[in-house]
C-alpha positions as a Markdown table, in Angstrom:
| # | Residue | x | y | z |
|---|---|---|---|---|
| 1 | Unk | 110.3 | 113.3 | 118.0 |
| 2 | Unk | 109.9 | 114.2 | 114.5 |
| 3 | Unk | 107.4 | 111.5 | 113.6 |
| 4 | Unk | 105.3 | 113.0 | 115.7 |
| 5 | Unk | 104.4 | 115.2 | 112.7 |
| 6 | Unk | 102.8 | 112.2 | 110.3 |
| 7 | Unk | 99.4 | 113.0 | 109.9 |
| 8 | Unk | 98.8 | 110.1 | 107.0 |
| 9 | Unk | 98.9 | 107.2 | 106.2 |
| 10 | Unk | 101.1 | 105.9 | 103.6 |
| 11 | Unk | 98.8 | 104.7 | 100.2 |
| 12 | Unk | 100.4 | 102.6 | 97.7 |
| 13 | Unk | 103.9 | 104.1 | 98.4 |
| 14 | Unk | 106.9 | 102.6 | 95.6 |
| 15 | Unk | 109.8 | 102.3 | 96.8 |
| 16 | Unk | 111.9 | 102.7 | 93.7 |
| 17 | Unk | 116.1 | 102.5 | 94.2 |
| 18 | Unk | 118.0 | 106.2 | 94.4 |
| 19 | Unk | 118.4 | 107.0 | 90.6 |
| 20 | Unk | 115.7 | 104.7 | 89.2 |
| 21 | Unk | 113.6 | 106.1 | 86.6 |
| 22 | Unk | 110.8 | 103.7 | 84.8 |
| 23 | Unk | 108.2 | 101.3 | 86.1 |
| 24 | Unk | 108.3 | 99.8 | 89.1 |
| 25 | Unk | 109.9 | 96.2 | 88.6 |
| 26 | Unk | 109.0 | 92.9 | 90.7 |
| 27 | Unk | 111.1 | 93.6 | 94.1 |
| 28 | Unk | 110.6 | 97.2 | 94.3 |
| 29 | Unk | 108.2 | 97.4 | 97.2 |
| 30 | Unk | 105.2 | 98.8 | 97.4 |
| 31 | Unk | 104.0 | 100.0 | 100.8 |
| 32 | Unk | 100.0 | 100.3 | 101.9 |
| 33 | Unk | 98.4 | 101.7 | 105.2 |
| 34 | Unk | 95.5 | 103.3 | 103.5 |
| 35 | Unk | 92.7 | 101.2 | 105.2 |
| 36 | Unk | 90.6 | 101.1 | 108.1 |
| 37 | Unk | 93.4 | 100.5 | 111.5 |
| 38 | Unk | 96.3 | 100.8 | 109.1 |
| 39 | Unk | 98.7 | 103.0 | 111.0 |
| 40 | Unk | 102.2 | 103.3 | 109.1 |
| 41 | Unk | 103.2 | 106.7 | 108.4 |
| 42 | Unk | 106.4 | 106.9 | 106.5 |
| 43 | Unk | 108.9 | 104.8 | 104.9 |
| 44 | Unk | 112.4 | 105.6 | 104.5 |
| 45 | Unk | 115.2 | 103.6 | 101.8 |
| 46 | Unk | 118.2 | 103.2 | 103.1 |
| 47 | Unk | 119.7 | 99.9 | 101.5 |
| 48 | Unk | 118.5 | 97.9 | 99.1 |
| 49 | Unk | 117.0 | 95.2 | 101.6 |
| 50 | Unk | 116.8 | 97.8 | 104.8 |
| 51 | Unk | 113.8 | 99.8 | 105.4 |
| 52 | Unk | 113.2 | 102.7 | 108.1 |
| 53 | Unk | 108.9 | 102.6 | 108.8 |
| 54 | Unk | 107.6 | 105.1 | 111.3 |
| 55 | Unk | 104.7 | 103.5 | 112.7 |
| 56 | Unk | 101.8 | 106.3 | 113.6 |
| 57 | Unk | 101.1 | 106.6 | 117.6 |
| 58 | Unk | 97.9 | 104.9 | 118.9 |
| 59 | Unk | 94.8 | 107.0 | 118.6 |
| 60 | Unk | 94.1 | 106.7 | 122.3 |
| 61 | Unk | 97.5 | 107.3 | 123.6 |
| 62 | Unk | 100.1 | 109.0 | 121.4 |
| 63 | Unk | 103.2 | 107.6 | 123.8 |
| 64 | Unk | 102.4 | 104.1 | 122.0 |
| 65 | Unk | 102.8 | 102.2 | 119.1 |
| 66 | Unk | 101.7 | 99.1 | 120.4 |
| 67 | Unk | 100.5 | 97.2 | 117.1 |
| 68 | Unk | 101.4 | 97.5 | 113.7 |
| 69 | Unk | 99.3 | 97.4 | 110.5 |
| 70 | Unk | 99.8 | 97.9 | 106.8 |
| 71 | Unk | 100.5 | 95.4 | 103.7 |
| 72 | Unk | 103.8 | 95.3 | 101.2 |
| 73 | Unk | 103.6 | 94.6 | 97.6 |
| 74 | Unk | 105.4 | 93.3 | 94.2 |
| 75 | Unk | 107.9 | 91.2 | 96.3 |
| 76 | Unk | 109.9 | 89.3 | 94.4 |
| 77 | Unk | 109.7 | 85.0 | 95.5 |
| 78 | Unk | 113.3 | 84.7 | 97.0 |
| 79 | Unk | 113.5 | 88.5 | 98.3 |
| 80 | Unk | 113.2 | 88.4 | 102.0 |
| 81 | Unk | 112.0 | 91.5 | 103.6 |
């Protein structure tokens, strides 16, 4: 598939709304894999509360993705994720 193609992981990746310029305010999301065992690759917006992540394969066996490991940021207190 074509997420067999991320090499990375994400670091401190803002997810800012389509036509957003500025800083990023409380509820814009801020995505993190760039740690020892983090393994999320890429994040895709496609609502405002609806998310695509592409979890990278297992080192050991690239037909799984058997565990899932990163950290999200800036969330506002009532947004639910």
């Amino acid at each position: 598939g074509c997420d067999d193609i991320i090499a990375g992981n994400v670091s401190k990746y803002i997810v800012l709304p389509a036509g957003y310029c500025g800083q990023p305010k409380k509820g814009h999301l801020i995505f993190d894999a760039c740690f020892e065992s983090g393994n999320l690759g890429r994040v895709d917006h496609v609502t405002e509360f609806e998310y695509d992540l592409f979890i990278r394969p297992d080192t050991c066996n690239p037909r799984f993705r058997v565990w899932f490991n990163f950290t999200v940021e800036n969330v506002k207190e009532s947004q639910v994720t």
